[in-house]
C-alpha positions in Angstrom: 0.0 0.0 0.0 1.3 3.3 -0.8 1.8 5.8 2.5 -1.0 8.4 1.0 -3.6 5.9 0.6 -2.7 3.4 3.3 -2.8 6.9 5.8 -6.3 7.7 4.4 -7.6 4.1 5.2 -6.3 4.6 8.8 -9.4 7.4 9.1 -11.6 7.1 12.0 -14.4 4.5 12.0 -18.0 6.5 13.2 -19.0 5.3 16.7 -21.8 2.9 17.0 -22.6 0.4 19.0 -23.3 -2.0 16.4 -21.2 -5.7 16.2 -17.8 -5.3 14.4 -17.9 -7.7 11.9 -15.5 -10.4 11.5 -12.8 -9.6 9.0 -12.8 -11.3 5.6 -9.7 -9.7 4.2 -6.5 -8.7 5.1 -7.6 -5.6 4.4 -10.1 -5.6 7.0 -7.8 -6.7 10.1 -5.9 -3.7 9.0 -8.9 -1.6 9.2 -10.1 -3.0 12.2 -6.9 -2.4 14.1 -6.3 1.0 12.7 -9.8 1.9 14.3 -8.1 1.1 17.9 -5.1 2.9 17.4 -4.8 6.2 18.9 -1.2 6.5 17.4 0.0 5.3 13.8 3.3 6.2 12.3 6.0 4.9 10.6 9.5 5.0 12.1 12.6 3.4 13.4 14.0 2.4 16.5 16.6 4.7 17.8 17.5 3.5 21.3 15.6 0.6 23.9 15.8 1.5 27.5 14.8 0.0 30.5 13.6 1.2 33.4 13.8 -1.5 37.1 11.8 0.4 39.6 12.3 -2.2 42.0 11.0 -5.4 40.9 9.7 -6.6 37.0 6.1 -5.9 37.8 7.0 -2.4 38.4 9.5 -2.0 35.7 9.2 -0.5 32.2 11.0 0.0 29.1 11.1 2.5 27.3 11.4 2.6 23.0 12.2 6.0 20.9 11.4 6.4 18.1 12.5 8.2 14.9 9.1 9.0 12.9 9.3 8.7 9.6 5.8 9.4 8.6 3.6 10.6 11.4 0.1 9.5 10.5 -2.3 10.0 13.1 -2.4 10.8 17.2 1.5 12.2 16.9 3.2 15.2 15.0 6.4 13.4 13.6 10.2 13.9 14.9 10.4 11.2 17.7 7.7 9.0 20.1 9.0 7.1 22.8 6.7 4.0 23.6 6.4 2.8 27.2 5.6 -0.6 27.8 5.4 -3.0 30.6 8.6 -4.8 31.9 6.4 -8.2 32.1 6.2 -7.9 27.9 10.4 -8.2 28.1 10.4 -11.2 30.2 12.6 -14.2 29.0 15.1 -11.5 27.9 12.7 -11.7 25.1 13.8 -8.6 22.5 10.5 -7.3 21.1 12.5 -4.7 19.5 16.0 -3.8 18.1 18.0 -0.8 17.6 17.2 0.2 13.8 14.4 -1.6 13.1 11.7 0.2 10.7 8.0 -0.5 11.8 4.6 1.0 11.2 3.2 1.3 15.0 -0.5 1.2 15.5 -0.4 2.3 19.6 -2.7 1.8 21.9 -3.3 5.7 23.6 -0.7 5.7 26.7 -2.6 5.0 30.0 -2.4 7.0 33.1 0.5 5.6 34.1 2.1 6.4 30.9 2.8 2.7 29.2 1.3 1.7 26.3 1.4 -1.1 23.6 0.8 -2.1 20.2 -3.0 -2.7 19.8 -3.3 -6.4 18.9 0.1 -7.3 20.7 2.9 -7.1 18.3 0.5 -7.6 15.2 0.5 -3.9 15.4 4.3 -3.7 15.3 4.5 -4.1 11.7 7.8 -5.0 9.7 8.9 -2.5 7.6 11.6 -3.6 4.9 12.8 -1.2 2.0 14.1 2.2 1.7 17.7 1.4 1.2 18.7 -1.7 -0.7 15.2 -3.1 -3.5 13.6 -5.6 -1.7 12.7 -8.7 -3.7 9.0 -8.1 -5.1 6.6 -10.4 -7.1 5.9 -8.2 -9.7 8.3 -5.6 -11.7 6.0 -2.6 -11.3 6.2 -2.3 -7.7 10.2 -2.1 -7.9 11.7 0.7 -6.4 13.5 1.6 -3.5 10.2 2.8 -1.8 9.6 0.9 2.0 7.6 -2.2 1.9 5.3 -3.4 4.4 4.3 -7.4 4.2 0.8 -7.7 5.0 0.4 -11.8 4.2 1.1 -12.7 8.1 -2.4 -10.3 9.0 -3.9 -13.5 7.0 -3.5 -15.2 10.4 -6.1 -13.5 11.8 -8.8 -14.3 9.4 -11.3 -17.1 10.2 -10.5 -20.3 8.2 -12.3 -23.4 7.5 -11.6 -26.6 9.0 -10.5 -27.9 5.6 -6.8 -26.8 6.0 -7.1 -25.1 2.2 -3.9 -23.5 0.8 -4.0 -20.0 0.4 -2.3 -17.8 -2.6 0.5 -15.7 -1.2 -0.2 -11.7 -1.4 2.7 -9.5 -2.8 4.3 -7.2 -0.8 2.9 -4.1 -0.6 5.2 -0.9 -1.2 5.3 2.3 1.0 5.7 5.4 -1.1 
């Protein structure tokens, strides 16, 4: 998806209090977790630091950010994330120093931590912007940022029949 039209389907859904409906596309997870974000941009990870205020359950770490492409909730330059010692546990890395994502955030609670809505699903990979990636299809070859949608497939309902799937492309950033 291309940034302008990819930050135009993040728009706000209308409140009602009717069902959401279950997605059928990829598509629609996107939609559906870009309606529960309060922050969305596109950026890299500048510097992971953690915070031990006496204990993990107390602890926090915190994530800036270099924004790339503020698209909603944020202005742009940097955003530091807060989250939860207890999501590091394991000496678990959910981040690393220069990794591109496109953050859909949760709005920071009192407290001031915060985290990706759907877990990491809303940590999305961002590859691109530096060496071509390898794409499906020559048109889409440039040196534009990629995102990889396909894995958002996991969240779709599926049969019991265990049917194969086509792959989707890559989807460029521009």
């Amino acid at each position: 998806l291309a940034v302008a039209p990819l930050a135009a389907s993040f728009g706000r859904a209308q409140l009602s209090s009717a069902p959401v409906p279950i997605p059928q596309t990829v598509e629609d997870v996107l939609h559906q977790m870009s309606d529960q974000a309060d922050v969305i941009f596109l950026g890299e990870v500048a510097a992971i630091r953690p915070h031990d205020d006496g204990g993990l359950a107390s602890g926090f770490i915190e994530i800036d950010f270099r924004v790339d492409r503020a698209i909603r909730g944020i202005t742009g330059g940097t955003y530091t994330l807060r989250e939860w010692a207890g999501l590091w546990s394991g000496n678990v890395a959910r981040y690393r120093t220069g990794e591109r994502l496109l953050m859909l955030l949760h709005a920071p609670a009192a407290s001031g931590l915060s985290s990706p809505v759907g877990g990491l699903d809303g940590a999305i990979p961002i590859s691109g912007g530096g060496a071509a990636p390898v794409l499906v299809n020559a048109a889409m070859a440039s040196s534009a940022p990629v995102v990889d949608l396909r894995w958002l497939g996991a969240r779709l309902p599926q049969s019991a029949s265990f049917k194969i799937n086509p792959i989707l492309p890559p989807t460029p950033l521009t």
